[in-house]
N, C-alpha and C positions, 0 to 999 in steps of 0.2 A: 920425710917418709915415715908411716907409722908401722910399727912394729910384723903387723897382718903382713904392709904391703911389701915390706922384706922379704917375709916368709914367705911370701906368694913368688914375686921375681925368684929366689935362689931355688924351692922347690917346686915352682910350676911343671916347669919341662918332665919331672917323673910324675908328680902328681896326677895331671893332666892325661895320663894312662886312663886313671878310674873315672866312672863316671858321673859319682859325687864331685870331683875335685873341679872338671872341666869346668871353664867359662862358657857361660850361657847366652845367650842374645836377647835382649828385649824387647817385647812385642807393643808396638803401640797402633789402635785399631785392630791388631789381628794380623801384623804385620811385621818380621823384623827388622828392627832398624838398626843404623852405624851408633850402636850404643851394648855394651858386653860387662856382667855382670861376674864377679871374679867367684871363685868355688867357696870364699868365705860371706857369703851375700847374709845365706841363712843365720849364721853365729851371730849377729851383730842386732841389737835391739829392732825392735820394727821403727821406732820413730827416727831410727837413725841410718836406716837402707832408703840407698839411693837407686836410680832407674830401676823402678818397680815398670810394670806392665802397667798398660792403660789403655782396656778395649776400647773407650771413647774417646780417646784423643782424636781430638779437629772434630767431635762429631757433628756439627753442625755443616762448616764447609766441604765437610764429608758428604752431608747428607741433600747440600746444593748442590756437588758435584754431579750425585747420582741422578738428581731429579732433571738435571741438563744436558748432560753428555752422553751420548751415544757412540756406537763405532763410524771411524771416519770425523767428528768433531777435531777442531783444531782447537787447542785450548792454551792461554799465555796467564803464567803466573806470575807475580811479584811475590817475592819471599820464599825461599823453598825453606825454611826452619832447617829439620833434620831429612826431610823430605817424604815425609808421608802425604802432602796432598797431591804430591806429584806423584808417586807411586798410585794412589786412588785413584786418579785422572788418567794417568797412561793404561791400567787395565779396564777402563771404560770405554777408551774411544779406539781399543785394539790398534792394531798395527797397521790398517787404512788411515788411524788419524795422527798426531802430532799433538807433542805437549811442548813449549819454549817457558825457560825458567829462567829467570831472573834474580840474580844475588848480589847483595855486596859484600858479605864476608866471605874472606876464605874457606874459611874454617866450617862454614855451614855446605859452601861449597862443594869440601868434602866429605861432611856428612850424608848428602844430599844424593852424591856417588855412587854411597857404600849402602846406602840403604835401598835403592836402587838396584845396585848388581845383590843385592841380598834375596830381592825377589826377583829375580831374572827379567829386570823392566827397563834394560838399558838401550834399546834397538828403537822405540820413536818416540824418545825426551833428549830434547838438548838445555843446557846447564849455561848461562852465561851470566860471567863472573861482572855483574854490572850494579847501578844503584841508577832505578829510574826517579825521574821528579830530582828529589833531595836525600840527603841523609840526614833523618833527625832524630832514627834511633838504632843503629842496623847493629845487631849483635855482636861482640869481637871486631876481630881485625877487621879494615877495610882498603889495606894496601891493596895497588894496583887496581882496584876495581874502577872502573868506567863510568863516565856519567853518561847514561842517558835520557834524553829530553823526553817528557811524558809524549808529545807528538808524533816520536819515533816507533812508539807500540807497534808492531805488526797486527794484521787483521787478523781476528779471528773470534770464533763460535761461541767463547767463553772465553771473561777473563776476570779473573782470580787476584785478590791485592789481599795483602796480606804482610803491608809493609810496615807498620810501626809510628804510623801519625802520617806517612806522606801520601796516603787516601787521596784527600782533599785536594794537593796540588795534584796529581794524576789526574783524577777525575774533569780538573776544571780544564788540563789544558792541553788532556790527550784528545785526536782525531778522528777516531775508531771507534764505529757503534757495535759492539759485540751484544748478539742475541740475550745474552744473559752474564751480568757481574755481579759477581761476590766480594762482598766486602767486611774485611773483619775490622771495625770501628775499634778505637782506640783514645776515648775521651781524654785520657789523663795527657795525650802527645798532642792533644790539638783536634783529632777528628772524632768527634763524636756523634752517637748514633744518628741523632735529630738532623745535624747537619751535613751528614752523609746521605741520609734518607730526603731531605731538602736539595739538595742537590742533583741526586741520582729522578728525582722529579719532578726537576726542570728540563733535564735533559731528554726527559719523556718514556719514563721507564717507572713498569707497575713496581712497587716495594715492597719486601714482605721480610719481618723480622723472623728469623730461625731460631732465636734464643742466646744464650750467652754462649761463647764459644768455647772455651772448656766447662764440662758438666761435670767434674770432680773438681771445679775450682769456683764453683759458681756465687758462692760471697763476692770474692774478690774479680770477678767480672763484672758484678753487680755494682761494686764499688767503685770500681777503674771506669765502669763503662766502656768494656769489651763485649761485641757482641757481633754476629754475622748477620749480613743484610744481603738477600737474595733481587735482584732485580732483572723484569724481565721486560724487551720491548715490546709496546702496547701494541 
């Protein structure tokens, strides 16, 4: 523990009075998330502050979301990260529709929660602690989590993957024609753009590339070959 994070634990509780001292929330998209910024954020060089803000974070699957869902859409995602695309999803298709997420870490689990009850979006998203397809690259822990078979998808209006290379097995050998999938490609695990986009149009769905999926990371998207692929049925 470094010296800051002492100080901080023994005098937070008075500190935390002022409102310099208080921990902050991080906003990513414009949104806060289960991520909190301690009152010594500012003191500390900028190359070396961590959870900064970041209004474009996901902005791509962000910006599928928006162009597909409506109120009353049902929408099923693989991967809730910290869960902002679930938060973007659930204020889209309001409280006539349904959001089903899909995780296999814990730990994103409950991030996924807290970011969630942070913007008052807990009333039509359910969180299931699962790993569809495979696990070939899921964040942290993945005790107890559940397999389940890509066939097993529930229907519905939109669906969202966003798992970490297991695209490809999903896609090939789930049951469910959803109106419109997103897909955040993930060349360096195996799926990449070409052969998500090849796929996604055999199965008879128009493809349209959205750009790399982080836009503050955009080398290293370009590198990895990460990118969001919108498809919609013909």
């Amino acid at each position: 523990m470094s010296g800051l994070e002492m100080q901080n634990n023994e005098s937070g509780p008075m500190l935390e009075r002022f409102p310099f001292f208080r921990t902050q929330p991080v906003y990513y998209a414009g949104m806060p998330v289960a991520l909190d910024r301690k009152w010594w954020y500012k003191l500390l060089p900028k190359k070396r502050r961590n959870y900064k803000d970041l209004p474009a974070y996901e902005a791509a699957l962000i910006s599928g979301l928006t162009k597909s869902a409506k109120a009353g859409s049902h929408v099923v995602v693989v991967g809730a990260g910290v869960g902002v695309t679930i938060a973007a999803a659930a204020k889209l298709v309001g409280s006539t529709g349904s959001v089903v997420c899909y995780e296999g870490s814990s730990q994103c689990i409950d991030q996924a929660t807290e970011t969630l009850a942070r913007n008052n979006l807990t009333g039509n998203v359910k969180l299931i602690h699962a790993i569809v397809g495979e696990d070939i690259s899921v964040y942290k822990s993945t005790q107890q989590a559940k397999i389940l078979p890509a066939d097993k998808l529930p229907t519905c209006d939109i669906l969202e993957l966003d798992c970490e290379g297991a695209e490809i097995k999903i896609l090939t050998e789930m049951s469910i024609r959803p109106n419109t999938i997103l897909v955040e490609t993930h060349g360096s695990h195996g799926a990449t753009t070409q052969a998500v986009k090849e796929l996604l149009g055999g199965l008879g769905y128009k493809v349209e590339n959205l750009g790399v999926a982080e836009p503050y990371l955009t080398d290293y998207c370009k590198e990895h070959d990460i990118f969001v692929l919108k498809a919609d049925r013909s």
